[in-house]
C-alpha positions in Angstrom: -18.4 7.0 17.7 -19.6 10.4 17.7 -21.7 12.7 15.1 -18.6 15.2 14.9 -16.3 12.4 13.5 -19.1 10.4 11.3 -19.8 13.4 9.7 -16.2 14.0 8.8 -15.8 11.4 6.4 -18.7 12.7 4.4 -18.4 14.5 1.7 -18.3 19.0 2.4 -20.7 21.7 0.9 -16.8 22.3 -0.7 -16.1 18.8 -2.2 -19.5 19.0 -4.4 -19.3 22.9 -5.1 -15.7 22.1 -7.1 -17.7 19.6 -9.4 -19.0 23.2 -10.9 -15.5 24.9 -11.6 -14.8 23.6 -15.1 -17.3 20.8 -16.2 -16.2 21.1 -19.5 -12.6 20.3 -19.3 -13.4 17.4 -16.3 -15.9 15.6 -18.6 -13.1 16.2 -21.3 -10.7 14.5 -19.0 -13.5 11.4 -17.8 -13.8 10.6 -21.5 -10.3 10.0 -22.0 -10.0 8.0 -18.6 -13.1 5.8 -19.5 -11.2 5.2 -23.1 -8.2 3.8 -21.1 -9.9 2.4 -18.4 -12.3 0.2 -20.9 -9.7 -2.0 -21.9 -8.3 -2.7 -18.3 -11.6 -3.3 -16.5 -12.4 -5.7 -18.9 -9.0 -7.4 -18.7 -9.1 -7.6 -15.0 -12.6 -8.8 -14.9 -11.5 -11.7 -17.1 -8.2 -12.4 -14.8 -9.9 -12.2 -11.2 -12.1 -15.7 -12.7 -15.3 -13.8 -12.5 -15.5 -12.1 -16.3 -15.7 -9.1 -18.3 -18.7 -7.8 -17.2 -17.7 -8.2 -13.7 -14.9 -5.9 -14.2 -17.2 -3.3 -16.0 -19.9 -3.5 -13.2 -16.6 -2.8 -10.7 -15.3 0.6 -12.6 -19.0 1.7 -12.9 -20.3 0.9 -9.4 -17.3 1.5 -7.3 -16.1 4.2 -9.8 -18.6 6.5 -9.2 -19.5 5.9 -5.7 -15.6 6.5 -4.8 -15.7 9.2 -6.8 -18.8 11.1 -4.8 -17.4 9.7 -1.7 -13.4 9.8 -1.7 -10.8 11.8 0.3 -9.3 12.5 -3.2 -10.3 14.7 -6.2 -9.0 13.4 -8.5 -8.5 9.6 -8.0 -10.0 7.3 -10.1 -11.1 4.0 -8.7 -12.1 0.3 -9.9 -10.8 -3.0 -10.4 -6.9 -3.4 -10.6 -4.3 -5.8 -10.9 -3.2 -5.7 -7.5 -6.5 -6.6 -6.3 -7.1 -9.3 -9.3 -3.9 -10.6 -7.2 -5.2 -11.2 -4.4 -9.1 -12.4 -5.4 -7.5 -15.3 -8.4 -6.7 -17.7 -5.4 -10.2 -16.8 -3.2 -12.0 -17.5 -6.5 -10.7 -20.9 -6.8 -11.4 -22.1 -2.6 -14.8 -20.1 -2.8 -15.9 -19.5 -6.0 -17.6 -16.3 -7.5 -20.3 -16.1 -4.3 -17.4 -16.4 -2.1 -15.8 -13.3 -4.2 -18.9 -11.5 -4.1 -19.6 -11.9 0.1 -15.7 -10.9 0.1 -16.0 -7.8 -1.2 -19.1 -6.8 0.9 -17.0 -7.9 4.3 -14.1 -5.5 3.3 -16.7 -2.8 2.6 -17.9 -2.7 5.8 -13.9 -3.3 7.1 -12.8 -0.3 4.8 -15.4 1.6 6.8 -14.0 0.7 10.2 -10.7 1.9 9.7 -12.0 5.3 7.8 -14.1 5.7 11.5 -11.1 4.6 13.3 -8.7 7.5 11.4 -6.0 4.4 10.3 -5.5 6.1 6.7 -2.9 8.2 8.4 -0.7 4.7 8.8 0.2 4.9 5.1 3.1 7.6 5.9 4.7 5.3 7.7 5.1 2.5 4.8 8.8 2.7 3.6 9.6 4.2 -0.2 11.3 0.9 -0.5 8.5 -1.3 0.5 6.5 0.0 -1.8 8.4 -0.2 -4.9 8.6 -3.8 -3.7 4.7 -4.3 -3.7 4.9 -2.6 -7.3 7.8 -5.3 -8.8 5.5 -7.8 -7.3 2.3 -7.0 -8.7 3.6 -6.2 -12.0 5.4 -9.7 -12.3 2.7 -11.5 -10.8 0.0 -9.7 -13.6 2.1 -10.3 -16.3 2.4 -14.1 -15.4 -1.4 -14.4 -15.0 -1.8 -13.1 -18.4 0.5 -16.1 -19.9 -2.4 -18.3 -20.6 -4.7 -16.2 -22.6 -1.6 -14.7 -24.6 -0.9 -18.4 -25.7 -4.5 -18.8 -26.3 -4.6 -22.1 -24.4 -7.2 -23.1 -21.7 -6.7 -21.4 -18.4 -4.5 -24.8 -16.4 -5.7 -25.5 -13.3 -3.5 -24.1 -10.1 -3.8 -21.2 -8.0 0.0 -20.2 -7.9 0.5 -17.9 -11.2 4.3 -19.0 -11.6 2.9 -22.9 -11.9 0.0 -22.4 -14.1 1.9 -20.1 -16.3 4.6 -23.0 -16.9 1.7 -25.4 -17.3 0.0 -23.1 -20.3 3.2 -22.6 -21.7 4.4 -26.3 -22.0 0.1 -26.4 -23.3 1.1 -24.0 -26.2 4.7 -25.8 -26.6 2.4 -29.0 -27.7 -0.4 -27.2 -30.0 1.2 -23.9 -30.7 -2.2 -21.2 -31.1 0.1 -18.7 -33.3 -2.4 -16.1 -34.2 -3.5 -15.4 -30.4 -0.1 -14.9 -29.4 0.8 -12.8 -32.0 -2.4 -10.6 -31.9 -1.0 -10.4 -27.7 2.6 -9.5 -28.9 1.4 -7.1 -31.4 -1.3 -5.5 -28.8 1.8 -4.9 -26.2 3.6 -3.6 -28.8 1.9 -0.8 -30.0 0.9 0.1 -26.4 4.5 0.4 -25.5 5.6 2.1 -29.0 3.3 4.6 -29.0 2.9 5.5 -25.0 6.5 6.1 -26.0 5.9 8.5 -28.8 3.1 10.4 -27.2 2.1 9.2 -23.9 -0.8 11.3 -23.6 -2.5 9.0 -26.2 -4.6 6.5 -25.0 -3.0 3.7 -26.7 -4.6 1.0 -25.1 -7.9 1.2 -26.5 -6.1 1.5 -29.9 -4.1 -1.6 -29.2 -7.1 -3.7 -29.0 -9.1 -2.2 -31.5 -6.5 -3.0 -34.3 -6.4 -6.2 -32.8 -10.1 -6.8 -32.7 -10.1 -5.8 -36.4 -7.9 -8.1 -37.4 -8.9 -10.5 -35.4 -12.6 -10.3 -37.8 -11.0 -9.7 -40.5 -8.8 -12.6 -40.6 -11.7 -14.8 -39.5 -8.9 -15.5 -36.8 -10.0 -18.5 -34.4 -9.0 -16.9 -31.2 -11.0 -16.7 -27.8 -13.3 -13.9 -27.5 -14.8 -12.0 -24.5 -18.2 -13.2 -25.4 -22.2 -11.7 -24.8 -22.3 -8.9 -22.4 -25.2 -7.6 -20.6 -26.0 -3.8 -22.4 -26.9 -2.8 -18.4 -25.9 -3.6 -15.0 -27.6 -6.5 -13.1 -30.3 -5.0 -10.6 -28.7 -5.1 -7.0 -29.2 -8.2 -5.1 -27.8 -9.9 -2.1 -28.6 -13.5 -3.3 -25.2 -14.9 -3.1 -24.9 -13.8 0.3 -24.4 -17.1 2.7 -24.1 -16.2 6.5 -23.1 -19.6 7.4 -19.7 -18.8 5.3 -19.1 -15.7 6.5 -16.8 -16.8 9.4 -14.5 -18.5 6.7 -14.6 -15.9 4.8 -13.4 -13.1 7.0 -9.8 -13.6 7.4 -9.3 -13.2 3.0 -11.9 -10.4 3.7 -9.4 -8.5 5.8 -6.4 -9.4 3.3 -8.6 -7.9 0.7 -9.6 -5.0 3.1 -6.1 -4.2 3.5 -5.1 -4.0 0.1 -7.5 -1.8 -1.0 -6.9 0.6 1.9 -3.0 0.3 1.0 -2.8 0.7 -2.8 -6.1 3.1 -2.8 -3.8 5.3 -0.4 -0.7 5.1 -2.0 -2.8 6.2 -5.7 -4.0 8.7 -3.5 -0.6 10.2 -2.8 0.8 9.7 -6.3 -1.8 12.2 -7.2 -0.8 14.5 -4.7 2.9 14.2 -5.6 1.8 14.9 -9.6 -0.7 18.1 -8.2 1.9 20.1 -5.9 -0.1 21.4 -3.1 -3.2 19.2 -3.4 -3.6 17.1 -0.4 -6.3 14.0 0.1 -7.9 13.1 2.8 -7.1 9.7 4.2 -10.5 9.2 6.3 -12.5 10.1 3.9 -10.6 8.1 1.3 -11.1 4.9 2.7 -15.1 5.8 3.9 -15.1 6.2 -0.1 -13.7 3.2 -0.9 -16.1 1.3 1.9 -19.4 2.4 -0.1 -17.9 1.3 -3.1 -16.7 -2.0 -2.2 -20.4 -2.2 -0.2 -22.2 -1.4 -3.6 -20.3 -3.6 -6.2 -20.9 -7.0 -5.0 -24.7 -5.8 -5.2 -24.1 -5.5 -9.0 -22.0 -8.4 -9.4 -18.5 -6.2 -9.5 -15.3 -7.7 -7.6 -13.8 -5.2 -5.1 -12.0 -2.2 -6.1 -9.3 0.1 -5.3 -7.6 3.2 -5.9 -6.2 2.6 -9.9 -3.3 4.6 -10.1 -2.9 4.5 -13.8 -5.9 5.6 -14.6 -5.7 8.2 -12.0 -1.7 9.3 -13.2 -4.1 9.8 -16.6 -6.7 11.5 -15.1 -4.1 14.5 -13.2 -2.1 14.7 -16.1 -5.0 15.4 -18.5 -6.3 17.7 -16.0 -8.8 17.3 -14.3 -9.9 19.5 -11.8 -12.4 18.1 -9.6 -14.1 14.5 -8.8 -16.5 15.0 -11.5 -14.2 13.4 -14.1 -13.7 10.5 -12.4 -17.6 10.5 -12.0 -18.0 11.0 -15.5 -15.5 8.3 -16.4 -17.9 5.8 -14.7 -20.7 7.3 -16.7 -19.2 7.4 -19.6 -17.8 3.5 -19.5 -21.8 3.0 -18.2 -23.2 4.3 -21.9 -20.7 2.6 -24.0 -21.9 -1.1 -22.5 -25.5 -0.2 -23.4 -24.5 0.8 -26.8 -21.6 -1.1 -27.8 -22.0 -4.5 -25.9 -21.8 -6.8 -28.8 -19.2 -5.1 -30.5 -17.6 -5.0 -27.0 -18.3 -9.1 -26.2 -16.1 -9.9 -30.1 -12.6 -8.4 -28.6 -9.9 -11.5 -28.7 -9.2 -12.1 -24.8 -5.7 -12.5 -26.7 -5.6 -8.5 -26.8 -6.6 -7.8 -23.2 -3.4 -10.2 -22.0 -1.1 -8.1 -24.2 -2.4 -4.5 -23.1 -2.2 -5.9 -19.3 1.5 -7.3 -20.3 2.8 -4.1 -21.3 0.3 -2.3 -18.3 3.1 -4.8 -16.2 5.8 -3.5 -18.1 4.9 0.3 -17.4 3.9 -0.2 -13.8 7.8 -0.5 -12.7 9.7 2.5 -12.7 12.9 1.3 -13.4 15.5 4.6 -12.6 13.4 4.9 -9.1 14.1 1.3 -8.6 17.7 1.2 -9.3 18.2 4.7 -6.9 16.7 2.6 -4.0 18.6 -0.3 -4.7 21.7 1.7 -4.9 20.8 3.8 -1.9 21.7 1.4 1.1 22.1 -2.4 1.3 18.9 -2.0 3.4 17.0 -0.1 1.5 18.0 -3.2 -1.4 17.2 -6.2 0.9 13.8 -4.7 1.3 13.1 -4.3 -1.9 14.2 -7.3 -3.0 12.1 -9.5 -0.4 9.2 -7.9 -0.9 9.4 -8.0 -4.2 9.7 -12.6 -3.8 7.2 -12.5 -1.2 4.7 -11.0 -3.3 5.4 -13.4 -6.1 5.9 -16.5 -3.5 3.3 -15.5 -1.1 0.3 -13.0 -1.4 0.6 -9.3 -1.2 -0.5 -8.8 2.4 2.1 -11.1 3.9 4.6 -9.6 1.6 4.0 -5.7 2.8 4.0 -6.9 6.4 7.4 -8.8 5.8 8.4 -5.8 3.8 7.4 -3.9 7.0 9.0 -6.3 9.7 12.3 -6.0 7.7 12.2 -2.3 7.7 11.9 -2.0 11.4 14.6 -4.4 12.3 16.5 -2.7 10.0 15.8 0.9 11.5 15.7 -1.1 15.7 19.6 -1.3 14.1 20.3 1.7 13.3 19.0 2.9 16.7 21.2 0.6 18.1 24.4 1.6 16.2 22.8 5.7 16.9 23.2 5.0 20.9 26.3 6.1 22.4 27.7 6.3 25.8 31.1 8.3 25.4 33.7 8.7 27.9 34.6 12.8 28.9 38.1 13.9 30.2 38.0 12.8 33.7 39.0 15.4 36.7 41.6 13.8 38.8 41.6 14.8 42.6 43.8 13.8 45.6 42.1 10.4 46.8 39.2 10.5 44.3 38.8 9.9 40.6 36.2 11.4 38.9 34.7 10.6 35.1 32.0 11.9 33.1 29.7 9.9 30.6 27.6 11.2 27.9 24.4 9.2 26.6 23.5 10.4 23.2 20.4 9.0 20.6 17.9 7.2 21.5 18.5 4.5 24.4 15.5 1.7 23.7 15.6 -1.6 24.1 17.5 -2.8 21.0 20.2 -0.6 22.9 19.6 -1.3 26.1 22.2 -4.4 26.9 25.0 -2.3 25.0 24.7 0.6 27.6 24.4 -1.4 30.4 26.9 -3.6 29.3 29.4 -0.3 29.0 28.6 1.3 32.4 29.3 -2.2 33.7 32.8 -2.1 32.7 33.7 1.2 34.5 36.4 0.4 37.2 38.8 2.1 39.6 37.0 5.5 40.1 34.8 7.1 42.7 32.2 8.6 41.3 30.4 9.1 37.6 28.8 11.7 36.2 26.0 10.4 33.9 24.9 13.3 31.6 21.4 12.5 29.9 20.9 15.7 27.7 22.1 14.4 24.3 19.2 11.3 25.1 16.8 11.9 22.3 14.4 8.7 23.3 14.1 6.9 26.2 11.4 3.3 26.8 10.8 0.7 29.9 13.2 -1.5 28.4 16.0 1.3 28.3 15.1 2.8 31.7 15.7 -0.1 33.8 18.7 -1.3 32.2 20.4 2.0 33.0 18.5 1.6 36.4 20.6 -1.9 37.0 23.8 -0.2 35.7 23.1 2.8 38.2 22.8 0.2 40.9 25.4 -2.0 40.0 28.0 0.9 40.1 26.0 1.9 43.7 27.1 -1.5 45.2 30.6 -1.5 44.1 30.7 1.8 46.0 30.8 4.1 43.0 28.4 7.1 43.5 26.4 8.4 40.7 25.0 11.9 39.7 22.5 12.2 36.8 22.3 15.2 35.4 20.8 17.2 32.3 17.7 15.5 32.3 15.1 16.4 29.8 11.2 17.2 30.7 9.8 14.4 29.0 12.0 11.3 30.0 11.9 12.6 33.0 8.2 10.8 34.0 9.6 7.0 32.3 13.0 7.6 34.6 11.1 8.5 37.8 8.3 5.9 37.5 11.0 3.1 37.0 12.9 4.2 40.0 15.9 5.6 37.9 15.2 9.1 39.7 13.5 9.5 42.8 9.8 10.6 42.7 10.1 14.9 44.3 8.3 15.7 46.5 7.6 18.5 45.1 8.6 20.1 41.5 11.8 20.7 41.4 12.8 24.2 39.4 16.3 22.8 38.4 16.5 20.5 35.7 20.1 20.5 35.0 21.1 18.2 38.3 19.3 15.1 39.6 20.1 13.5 42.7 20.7 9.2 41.4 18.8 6.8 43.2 21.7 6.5 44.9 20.3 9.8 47.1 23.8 11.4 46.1 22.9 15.4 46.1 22.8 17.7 43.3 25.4 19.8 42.4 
């Protein structure tokens, strides 16, 4: 690796000097991100197994280091539901050391592919795959949150569709009322009122009321419980090298995810900010350091958040200093309000992140997609099941795999190999074929399989220019055709070649290799050593 491209993921003289634009409004715009962030860090903190405070440590470690760091101005990072996804099952085979040493591996993973310039990958995701993922995740979060909505002991399982049956068939026989009302009531006024002004950060509201009532009531619910009023001081004490190897392979699924949905935030703020681009290397060297950093502090890995960064554009933040100062921010009110912090019913949390669920799926994008092609449906449909059957990895890459069989078909159907008006001569009967699209091998047999078929006629014209793509696999099944046709005693002119199939027809012996350049490239002699017209 060399200094040019190491020093491109750092951040410019540029990135730090827009930090001084308008520090007023961006601190502005961090204080309302940290107010809906609060709720949500805490929520997934609880979720992923390993706590509240983990989730605070997360969005105030890997929050601001992302921040500094990122490809992005404005994205705001820390923990999320997707990720909580993916860690639930890791924290049940590993436990929270395992999580920990997890999040350190994909650090240094994120790193690699920032180095290796893969962030540019993420164009090629479909629209449809995506929404997928996002149908998935939301499903998946709301079904984790079923037990502590019920107010019933977390059941033992690591599928979310099983242990949410098993808590509620808990609550069905000793029914906890008042922690699933104070849940219902919490979603409720989250989804009312980002209704009637969506600017307002109802979330924090949601669990405030509830917390109030929740004291006031002398409710016995669940409660977060005592949280430290500062971060841990970094240590690498639950780092075992002897696990390592076991732990690499859910290191890479986490590794992925984050580079995925921290990518994909990424470009939603780009979308809402016309003419604002990110930069994917950078991006994911940002999200490396952070996802180095938090385990230090005792944080579960983090992404890209693209709720709290939607909030963050659309209250307008100019520059990575409000996502820094959201960190900041969210870093002060644990040292000041911790205990007040530690009584909040774990009751509200599930129903903010229910109706966070609810919100996540964008239901007139979703039915446009499903509407567009059957295609475009069957893809969003199975990733949609393989995220809640499977994990969210295996469900992109099957979201993925579909896709490309489904566009291998389209090429397929795209290939043609038409038929001209043939020229009848005394003795001699020629015919002219055009090859349009792209011939690769999922078209390969078809083309071969028509120029078998061509009988009674002297000699074929094979005109190439409409070719739009041409592979190995394409190449030498029009080379068999070519020679087929030669030993039935049919000669062969290819013509209209274009420069770059050109090399892949010669090297495969479709053309003969020139001697020298040749200036025409209308008419090429076959292998057959027929001459050019």
């Amino acid at each position: 690796m060399n200094l040019t491209r190491a020093l491109s993921v750092l951040p410019s003289a540029a990135d730090l000097r827009s930090m001084t634009r308008n520090p007023r409004r961006d601190l502005l715009c961090g204080l309302t991100v940290a107010v809906v962030a609060l709720p949500l860090a805490l929520g997934f903190g609880v979720t992923s197994g390993l706590g509240a405070a983990a989730g605070l440590a997360t969005a105030i470690v890997a929050g601001s280091l992302a921040a500094l760091f990122g490809g992005s101005a404005r994205q705001v990072s820390g923990p999320t539901g997707a990720m909580t996804v993916v860690l639930v099952p890791i924290v049940h085979r590993y436990g929270a050391d395992g999580v920990l040493t997890v999040g350190l591996l994909a650090g240094v993973m994120l790193l690699a592919l920032a180095f290796a310039r893969a962030g540019a990958a993420m164009a090629y995701v479909p629209a449809p795959v995506i929404a997928g993922f996002t149908i998935g995740i939301a499903c998946v979060i709301a079904l984790q949150q079923v037990p502590n909505a019920l107010g019933v002991p977390l059941p033992h399982g690591e599928q979310v569709a099983v242990v949410a049956a098993r808590a509620v068939e808990e609550f069905g026989a000793a029914p906890q009322w008042p922690a699933l009302l104070l849940a219902l009531g919490s979603a409720a006024l989250m989804l009312a009122g980002a209704r009637w002004k969506p600017t307002v950060p109802f979330s924090l509201a949601a669990v405030a009321a509830a917390t109030a009532v929740a004291e006031a009531l002398h409710l016995h619910v669940t409660r977060i419980g005592e949280l430290p009023a500062s971060l841990p001081a970094p240590s690498l004490a639950f780092l075992d090298v002897s696990r390592v190897p076991s732990l690499l392979a859910p290191a890479a699924a986490v590794a992925a995810l984050a580079a995925l949905e921290s990518l994909l935030s990424a470009s939603v703020a780009d979308a809402m900010r016309p003419g604002e681009r990110h930069d994917p290397g950078k991006e994911l060297f940002g999200q490396g350091i952070a996802n180095l950093a938090a385990p230090l502090f005792g944080g579960v890995p983090a992404t890209g958040a693209i709720a709290r960064t939607a909030v963050n554009v659309r209250t307008g933040a100019s520059s990575r200093l409000a996502a820094l100062a959201h960190a900041v921010i969210l870093a002060g009110i644990v040292a000041l309000a911790a205990p007040l912090v530690g009584r909040i019913p774990l009751a509200a949390l599930a129903g903010v992140l229910l109706a966070t669920a609810v919100r996540m799926v964008e239901t007139d994008a979703v039915r446009a997609m499903a509407r567009a092609t059957r295609g475009d449906a069957l893809v969003l449909v199975l990733t949609a099941a393989s995220t809640l059957a499977l994990d969210l990895v295996r469900a992109v890459l099957i979201g993925l795999g579909v896709s490309v069989l489904l566009a291998l078909r389209a090429a397929v159907r795209g290939a043609r190999l038409t038929r001209a008006a043939s020229d009848e001569l005394p003795g001699l009967c020629n015919v002219t074929y055009h090859c349009t699209g792209p011939l690769l091998f999922a078209a390969a047999h078809r083309i071969r399989s028509t120029l078998a078929g061509i009988n009674g006629v002297s000699r074929v014209d094979l005109r190439l220019s409409g070719l739009t793509a041409v592979d190995a696999t394409g190449a030498l099944a029009l080379k068999d055709a070519v020679g087929d046709l030669r030993d039935r005693g049919i000669e062969v002119r290819i013509t209209g070649v274009d420069h770059g199939h050109r090399r892949v027809l010669e090297s495969l012996g479709v053309l003969p290799l020139p001697a020298n350049p040749l200036p025409d490239r209308g008419a090429i002699p076959s292998a057959a050593g027929a001459p050019a017209p």
